[in-house]
KOLLOTI-871264 format. One record per residue (C-alpha): residue in one letter; z, y, x. Coordinates in steps of 0.5 Angstrom, whole numbers, plus 500, padded with zeros to 3 digits. Layout:
! residues N
aZYX...
//
This chain:
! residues 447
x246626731x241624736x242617739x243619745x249622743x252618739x251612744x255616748x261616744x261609743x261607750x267612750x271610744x269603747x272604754x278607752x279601747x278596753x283600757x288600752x288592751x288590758x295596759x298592753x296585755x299587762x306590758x307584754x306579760x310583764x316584759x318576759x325575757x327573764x327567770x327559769x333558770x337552768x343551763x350552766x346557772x350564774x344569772x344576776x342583774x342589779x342595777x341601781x342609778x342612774x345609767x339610762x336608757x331604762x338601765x340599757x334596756x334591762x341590761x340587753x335583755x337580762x345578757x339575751x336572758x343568760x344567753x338563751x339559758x346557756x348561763x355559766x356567766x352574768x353578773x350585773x351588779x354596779x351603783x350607778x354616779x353616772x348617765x347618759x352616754x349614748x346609754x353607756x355606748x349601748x350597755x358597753x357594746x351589748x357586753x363586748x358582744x355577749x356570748x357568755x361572760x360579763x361580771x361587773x360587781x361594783x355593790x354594795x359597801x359604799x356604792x360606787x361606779x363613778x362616770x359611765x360606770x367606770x367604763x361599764x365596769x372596764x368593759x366587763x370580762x371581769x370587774x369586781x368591787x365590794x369593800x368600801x365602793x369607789x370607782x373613777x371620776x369619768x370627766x365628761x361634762x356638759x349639760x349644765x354639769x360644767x366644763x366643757x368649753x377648751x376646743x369641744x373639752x379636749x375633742x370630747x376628752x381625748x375621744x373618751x380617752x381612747x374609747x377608755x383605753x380601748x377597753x383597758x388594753x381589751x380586758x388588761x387592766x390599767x389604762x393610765x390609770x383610766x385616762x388620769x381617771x377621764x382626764x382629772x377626774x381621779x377617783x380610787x377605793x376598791x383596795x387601792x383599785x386592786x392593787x391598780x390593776x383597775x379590777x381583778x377582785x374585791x369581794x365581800x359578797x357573791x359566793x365568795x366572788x363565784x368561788x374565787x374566778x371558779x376555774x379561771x378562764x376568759x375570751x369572748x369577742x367571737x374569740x372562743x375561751x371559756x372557763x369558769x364553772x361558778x363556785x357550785x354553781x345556781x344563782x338566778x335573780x333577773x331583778x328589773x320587773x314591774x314595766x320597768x320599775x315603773x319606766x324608771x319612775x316616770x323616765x324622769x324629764x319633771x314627771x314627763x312634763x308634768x304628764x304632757x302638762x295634766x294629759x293637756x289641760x285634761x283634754x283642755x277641760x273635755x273641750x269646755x264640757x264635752x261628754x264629761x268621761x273623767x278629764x277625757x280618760x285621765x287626759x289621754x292616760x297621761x298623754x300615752x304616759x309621757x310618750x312612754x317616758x319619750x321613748x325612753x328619754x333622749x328628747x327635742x322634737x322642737x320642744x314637744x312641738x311647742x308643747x303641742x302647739x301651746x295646748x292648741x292655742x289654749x283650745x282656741x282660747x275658747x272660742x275667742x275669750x280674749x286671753x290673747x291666745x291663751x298667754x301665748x300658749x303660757x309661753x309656748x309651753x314654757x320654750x317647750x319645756x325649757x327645749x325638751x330636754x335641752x342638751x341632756x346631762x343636768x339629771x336628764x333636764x327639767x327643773x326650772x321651777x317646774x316648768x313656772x309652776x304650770x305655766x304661770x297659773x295658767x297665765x294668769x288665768x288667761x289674762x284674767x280672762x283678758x281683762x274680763x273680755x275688755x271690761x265687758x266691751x266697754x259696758x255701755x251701749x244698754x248691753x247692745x244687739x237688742x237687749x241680746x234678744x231674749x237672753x239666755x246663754x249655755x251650748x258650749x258645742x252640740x249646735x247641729x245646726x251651728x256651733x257654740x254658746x257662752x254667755x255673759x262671759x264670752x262664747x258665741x256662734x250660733x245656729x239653731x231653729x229647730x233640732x240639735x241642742x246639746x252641750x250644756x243645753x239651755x237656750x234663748x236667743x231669738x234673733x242676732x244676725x250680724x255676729x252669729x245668734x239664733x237660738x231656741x233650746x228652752x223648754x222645761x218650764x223655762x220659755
//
């Protein structure tokens, strides 16, 4: 490997290492626990869509925040149609937990806690709506956005049924109002939800709310009681910070898709020009954002291998040039798509479009290239091993003293006579020994 080579590569193993650290550097001062606040401060968390495992992380870490702080009470404020149950298991466990009190305010005028948020807000040691929200509509369906099927709707249906009840008869509100809720999808506005016994408050805005529980009392799950010290109460904003904003973005299955795609094809162009540091960088950026997005994203193992798999035959269609390996790679990648995500809510699956719109461009690039092949093969006998002589192809790999050449629209092993040839290097072809040519690296003036 010459010196030029090889310094190359280490400036790149070396920016890529200086980007990493200044992404972790920036992830870990971003993820502080939460604001200064004093002890006996109300701390307040919004959240906005869907419930997800970027919602449960904020949620988690926003409680352990108030915790830390000895807060008066949390207050997390509800938009949300619905999610991810395995999220919404996590947040409802994590408030029956806490060690201060939980407030569920459903908010603004006109949000609602539907589906998932019906049973977060049930879970809250207070549950609280603004004017003109809604609550309810926690039929479970499946991925599709149907019905379930009879057996696994009533098994599904009678389990949420009970976990419902559970927290109804935990905090005293209606539980036959959140099983008609669960059962029938029934749904209610915040005055009628009141007078239901479904929430304790309707409240216009967060001082009145704080001012209106000031002195009451709740139990905590270590079973130890604790009374309200909210109306004077500071109030400190756990907003969602920059990380998380930015998880929520891309925790989004289209956007992962996308970032495994473009992560690939940009590793797929380093592969025909090698050194080029800008389809390496913008690869491996994409490659480390989508598997942020996976540890987010509740995903299938098969699928992301079959993605995997579809740029390794799209590797080799390099070396072979016969488009076989490249459409069988089109199809990979798009089982893999269709697989990833498979068994999510609707929300939480990609697009069907999506997935076509990569994979059919590429599938016609590789059959192209198919075609291109065949119609080389048939070129008459004028274009055989003696007329190769002479020629002159491009180092498509360092020849060290083998490796790979392309000419007249295929690559070729070769070998090397003297010295390394490096990629993008003009050669000539020497000699041909069964399927492998000899070259020469061609000189300044051409020769």
């Amino acid at each position: 490997m010459s010196t030029a080579l090889r310094r190359r590569r280490v400036n790149r193993i070396r920016f890529v290492l200086a980007a990493f650290a200044v992404f972790f550097g920036l992830l870990t001062f971003a993820c502080k626990a939460g604001p200064d606040a004093a002890p006996g401060s109300v701390h307040v968390l919004t959240t906005d869509g869907e419930v997800n495992p970027v919602m449960d992380r904020y949620i988690d870490r926003g409680i352990t925040a108030a915790e830390d702080d000895q807060a008066a009470a949390v207050v997390i404020r509800l938009d949300t149609r619905g999610g991810l149950l395995t999220s919404m298991d996590s947040i409802i466990e994590r408030i029956l937990a806490a060690k201060v009190p939980v407030i569920v305010y459903v908010w603004p005028d006109g949000g609602r806690a539907a589906s998932a948020g019906t049973y977060i807000t049930y879970a809250a040691h207070v549950a609280v709506m603004a004017p003109a929200t809604t609550i309810g509509a926690a039929t479970p369906i499946n991925a599709s956005g149907d019905n379930l099927d009879s057996d696994l709707r009533a098994k599904v249906i009678n389990d949420s049924v009970a976990k419902i009840r559970g927290l109804a008869e935990l905090r005293g509100r209606n539980a036959d109002w959140a099983e008609d809720a669960v059962r029938n999808g029934t749904a209610t506005h915040a005055t009628d939800a009141l007078s239901l016994g479904v929430v304790e408050y309707v409240e216009p805005n967060l001082d009145d709310l704080l001012g209106d529980i000031d002195g009451k009392s709740v139990t905590l799950q270590n079973g130890s009681q604790v009374r309200f010290a909210t109306a004077d109460a500071p109030v400190a904003y756990n907003d969602m910070n920059w990380i998380e904003d930015f998880l929520d973005i891309i925790a989004d299955p289209n956007i992962t898709f996308l970032l495994l795609s473009i992560g690939g094809l940009a590793l797929f162009l380093e592969l025909f020009h090698p050194g080029a540091i800008i389809p390496a960088t913008v690869g491996v950026i994409c490659l480390v954002l989508a598997f942020f997005s996976l540890t987010v994203l509740p995903f299938n193992w098969a699928g992301l291998a079959l993605i995997a798999f579809a740029f390794i035959l799209f590797g080799a269609e390099i070396f072979t040039s016969h488009g076989l390996a490249g459409a069988a790679g089109s199809v990979s990648l798009v089982l893999g798509g269709l697989i990833l995500f498979s068994g999510n809510p609707q929300d939480f699956q990609i697009d069907t479009w999506v997935i076509f719109a990569i994979a059919a461009p590429l599938t016609l690039m590789f059959l192209f290239g198919f075609a291109n092949a065949l119609r080389i093969r048939r070129m008459p006998p004028t274009m055989g091993k003696e007329t190769m002589v002479g020629r002159v192809a491009v180092a498509k790999s360092a020849l060290t003293p083998k490796g790979f050449v392309f000419m007249d629209g295929a690559n070729w092993t070769a070998e090397s006579e003297g010295g390394i040839i490096h990629p993008g290097d003009k050669v000539v072809v020497t000699e041909i020994r069964g399927l492998r040519l000899k070259v020469r690296k061609m000189n300044p003036e051409g020769a």
